[in-house]
N, C-alpha and C positions, 0 to 999 in steps of 0.2 A: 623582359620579354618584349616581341615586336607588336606591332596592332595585327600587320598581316599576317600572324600564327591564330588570329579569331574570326579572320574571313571565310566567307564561303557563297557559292552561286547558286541563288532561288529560281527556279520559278517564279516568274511572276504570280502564275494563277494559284500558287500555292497561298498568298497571302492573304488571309480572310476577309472577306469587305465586311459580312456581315454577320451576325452570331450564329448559334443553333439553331432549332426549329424552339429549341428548350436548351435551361439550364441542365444541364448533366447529359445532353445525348453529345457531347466532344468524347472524342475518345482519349487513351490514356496510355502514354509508353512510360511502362517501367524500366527503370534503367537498376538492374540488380548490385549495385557498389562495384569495389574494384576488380576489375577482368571480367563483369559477370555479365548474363548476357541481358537480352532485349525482348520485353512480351511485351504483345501488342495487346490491349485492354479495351473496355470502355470505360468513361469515366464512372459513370453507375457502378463498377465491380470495387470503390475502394473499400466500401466496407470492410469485404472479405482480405484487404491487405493491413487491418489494423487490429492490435493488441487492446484488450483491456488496460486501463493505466496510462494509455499512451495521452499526450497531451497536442494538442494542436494550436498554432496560432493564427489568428487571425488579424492582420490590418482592418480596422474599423471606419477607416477614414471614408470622407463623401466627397463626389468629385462635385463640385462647382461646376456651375456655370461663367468660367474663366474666360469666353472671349467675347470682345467688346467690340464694337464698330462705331468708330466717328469720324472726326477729324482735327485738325490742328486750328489753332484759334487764327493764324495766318494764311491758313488756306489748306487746302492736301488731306487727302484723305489718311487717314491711321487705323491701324487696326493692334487690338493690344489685346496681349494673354498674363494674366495676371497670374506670378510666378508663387510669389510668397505673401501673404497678409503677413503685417507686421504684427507685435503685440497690443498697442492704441485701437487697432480694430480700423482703422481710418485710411490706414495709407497701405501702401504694398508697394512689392517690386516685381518688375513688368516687362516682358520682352515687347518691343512696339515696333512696329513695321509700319515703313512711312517713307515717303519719296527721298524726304531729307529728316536725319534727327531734329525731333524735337529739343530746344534750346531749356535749360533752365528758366524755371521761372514763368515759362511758358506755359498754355493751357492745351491739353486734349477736351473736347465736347461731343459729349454723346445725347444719343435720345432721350426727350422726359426732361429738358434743361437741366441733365446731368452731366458737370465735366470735373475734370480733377488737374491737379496743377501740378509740373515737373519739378521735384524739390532738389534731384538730384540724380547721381549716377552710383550703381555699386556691382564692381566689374561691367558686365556688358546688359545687363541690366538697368532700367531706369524708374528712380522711385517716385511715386504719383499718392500726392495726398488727395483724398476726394471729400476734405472739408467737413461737416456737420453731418455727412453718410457715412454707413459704415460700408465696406466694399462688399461682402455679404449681401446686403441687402440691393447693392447695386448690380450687382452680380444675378443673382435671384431676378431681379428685375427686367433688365438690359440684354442677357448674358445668353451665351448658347454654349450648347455642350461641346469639350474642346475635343472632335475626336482626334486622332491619331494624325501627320501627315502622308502615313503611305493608306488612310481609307481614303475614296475617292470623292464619296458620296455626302452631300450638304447631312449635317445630322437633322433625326428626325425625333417623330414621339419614341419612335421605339429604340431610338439609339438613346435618348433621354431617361429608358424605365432600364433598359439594357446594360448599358454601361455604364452600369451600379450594382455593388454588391447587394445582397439582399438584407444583411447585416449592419449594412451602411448609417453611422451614427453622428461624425463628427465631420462637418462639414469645412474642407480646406485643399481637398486637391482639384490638380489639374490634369491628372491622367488618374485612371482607375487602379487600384492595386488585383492586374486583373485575371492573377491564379485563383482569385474567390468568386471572380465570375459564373465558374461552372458549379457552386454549390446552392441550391436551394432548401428551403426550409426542411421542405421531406429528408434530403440528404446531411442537416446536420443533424433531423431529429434522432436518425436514425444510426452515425455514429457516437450519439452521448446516450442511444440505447443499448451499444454496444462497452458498454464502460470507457468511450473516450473525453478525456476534461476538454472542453472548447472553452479557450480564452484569450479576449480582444486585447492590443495595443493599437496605439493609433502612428502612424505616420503619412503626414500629408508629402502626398507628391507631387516632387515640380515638373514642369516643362522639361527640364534638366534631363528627366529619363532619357529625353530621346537625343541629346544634345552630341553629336560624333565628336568622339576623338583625335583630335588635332594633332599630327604629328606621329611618329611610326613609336619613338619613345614612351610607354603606353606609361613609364612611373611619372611620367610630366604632367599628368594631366590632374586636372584639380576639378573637384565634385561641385557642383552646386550644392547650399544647403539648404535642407528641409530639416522641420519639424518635427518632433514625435515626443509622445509621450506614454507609459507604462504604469499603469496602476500598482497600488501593494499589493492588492490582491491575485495581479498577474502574475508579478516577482513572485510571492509565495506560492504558487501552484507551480510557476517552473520549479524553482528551487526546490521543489521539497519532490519533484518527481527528477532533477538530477540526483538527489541524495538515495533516492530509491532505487537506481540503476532504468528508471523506465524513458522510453522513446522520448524526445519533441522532436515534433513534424514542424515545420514554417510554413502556411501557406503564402504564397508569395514571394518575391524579392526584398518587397520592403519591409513582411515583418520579421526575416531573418535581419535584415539591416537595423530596425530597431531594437532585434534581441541582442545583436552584437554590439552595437552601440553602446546601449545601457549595459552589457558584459561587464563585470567588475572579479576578475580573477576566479571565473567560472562559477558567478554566481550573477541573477539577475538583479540589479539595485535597481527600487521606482526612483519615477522624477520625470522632469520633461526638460528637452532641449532640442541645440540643433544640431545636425550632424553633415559632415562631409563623408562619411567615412565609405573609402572607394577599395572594395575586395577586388584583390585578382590572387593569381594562381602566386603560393606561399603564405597567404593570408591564414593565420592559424585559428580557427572555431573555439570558440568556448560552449556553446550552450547547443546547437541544431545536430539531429542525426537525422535529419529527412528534411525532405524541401519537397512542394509540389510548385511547380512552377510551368508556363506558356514557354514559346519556342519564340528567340531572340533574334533582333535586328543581327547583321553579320558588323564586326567590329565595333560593338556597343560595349557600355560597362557592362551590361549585364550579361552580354558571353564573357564575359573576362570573370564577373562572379559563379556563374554556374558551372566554370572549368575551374577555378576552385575548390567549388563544393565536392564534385563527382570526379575531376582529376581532367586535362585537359583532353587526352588522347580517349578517354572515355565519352566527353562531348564530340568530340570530332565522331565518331564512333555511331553516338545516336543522330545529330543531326543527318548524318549520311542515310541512316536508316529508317528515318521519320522523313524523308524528301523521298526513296525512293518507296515507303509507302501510302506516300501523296498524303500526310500531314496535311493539316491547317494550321497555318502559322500567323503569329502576333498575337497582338490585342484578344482578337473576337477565333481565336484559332484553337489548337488540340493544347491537352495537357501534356508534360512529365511528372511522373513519382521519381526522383533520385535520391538513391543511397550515399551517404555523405565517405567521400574517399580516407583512407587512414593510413 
């Protein structure tokens, strides 16, 4: 497939700068599976769309405070978003934005006589050990919230309490996994009152989300990799509600990408790793019959995964229908429920 079969033209004022007044007043298009149609919702009504039995998952990861401001030990200002923490806890890889690359070996210096040193390069990324800190705590320190490139607005407290799940436990990304955005407490207490299983996977996301596809040849294109990791006790609550014939929902993009990931012949296996792994349309599911998810950049991976999920002609279908009823899109923007195509 071409990239230009996943374009399409916004409005600009469509794209959300900033959230709700509250978690759950986004509204909600259901997108009925294949041929089916399109009811406009709010998000508040999911209850009323879920079965006892059904299982949901959750991304649990925490967005960091991924970006740093300094400069180059030669002069030049730099500004860095820290893509991936390594395993050592110490070093990471880093997109860095600078008049001129930084040289190996070379140092970045930030506030608080914090700098970290160029060890290397891996693809277009550049690795940065920060020495006897852990980036974590540099990060927590130094760091601001990384929002989005098309929000306009310097982040603030409320984009800092905002653009976090409320769930939020394992502290590693750089953007929000942010279909759990519109869930709060109330609303998950209130579906595991309705006998649904809520349970977390973590996958840390990179800068990567937003990274455009290069080139119209969309199978050329190669994923950045993140993290994630699946408890046993996650694996057996899917697994044993695939063996039961009952629902799993994805909230999210990434924690459908970590259910497929760890996918082991339609079964979920625990364990942690990292993944590249880039859905588009042909990509065959193991484990998801629902996804909730936010409305996507145009020619992004993730219109390429959600015309997967729901069938391409069927996104085309909502998007049109979610712009002409003036939608809030991206990040801080409206939900979909879609039914997974067969």
């Amino acid at each position: 497939m071409r990239l230009s079969e996943f374009d399409f033209e916004l409005p600009p004022e469509l794209i959300a700068q900033h959230p709700a007044a509250r978690r759950g007043d986004s509204r909600l298009l259901h997108v009925e599976g294949d041929g089916g149609g399109m009811v406009d919702r709010q998000f508040s009504d999911l209850p009323g769309l879920v079965r006892a039995g059904d299982v949901m998952v959750f991304n649990d990861s925490a967005v960091i405070k991924a970006r740093l401001l300094g400069h180059k030990d030669s002069g030049g200002k730099a500004e860095v978003l820290i893509e991936h923490i390594q395993a050592d806890g110490h070093s990471a890889t880093a997109h860095v934005r600078a008049s001129k690359s930084p040289r190996p070996g070379s140092r970045l210096v930030f506030a608080d006589g914090i700098d970290a040193k160029v060890i290397g390069r891996e693809d277009d990324l550049f690795v940065l050990d920060f020495g006897a800190r852990r980036v974590l705590e540099v990060t927590e320190a130094i760091g601001a919230v990384p929002l989005p490139p098309y929000i306009s607005h310097a982040p603030s407290q409320d984009d800092a309490a905002r653009y976090q799940t409320v769930y939020a436990n394992a502290p590693g990304s750089v953007a929000a996994p942010t279909a759990g955005l519109h869930f709060d407490a109330a609303m998950r207490e209130s579906l595991a009152g309705l006998g649904v299983e809520l349970v977390h996977v973590t996958l840390h996301v990179g800068a990567g989300t937003f990274q455009p596809v290069r080139g119209d040849d969309i199978d050329a294109h190669v994923m950045h990799r993140e993290w994630y990791s699946v408890s046993e006790q996650a694996a057996e609550t899917v697994n044993r509600a695939r063996r039961e014939g009952r629902r799993v929902t994805a909230v999210g993009t990434t924690s459908l990408r970590t259910l497929e990931s760890a996918a082991r012949d339609g079964q979920l296996a625990a364990g942690a790793g990292d993944t590249r792994l880039f859905i588009r349309p042909g990509y065959g599911f193991q484990l998801v019959d629902r996804l909730i998810t936010n409305f996507h950049l145009p020619k992004s991976t993730l219109m390429m995964l959600v015309s997967a999920f729901a069938g391409t002609d069927t996104i085309r279908r909502a998007y049109a229908h979610a712009i002409g009823q003036r939608y809030r899109f991206f990040s801080y923007g409206d939900a979909m429920l879609l039914e997974r195509s067969h």
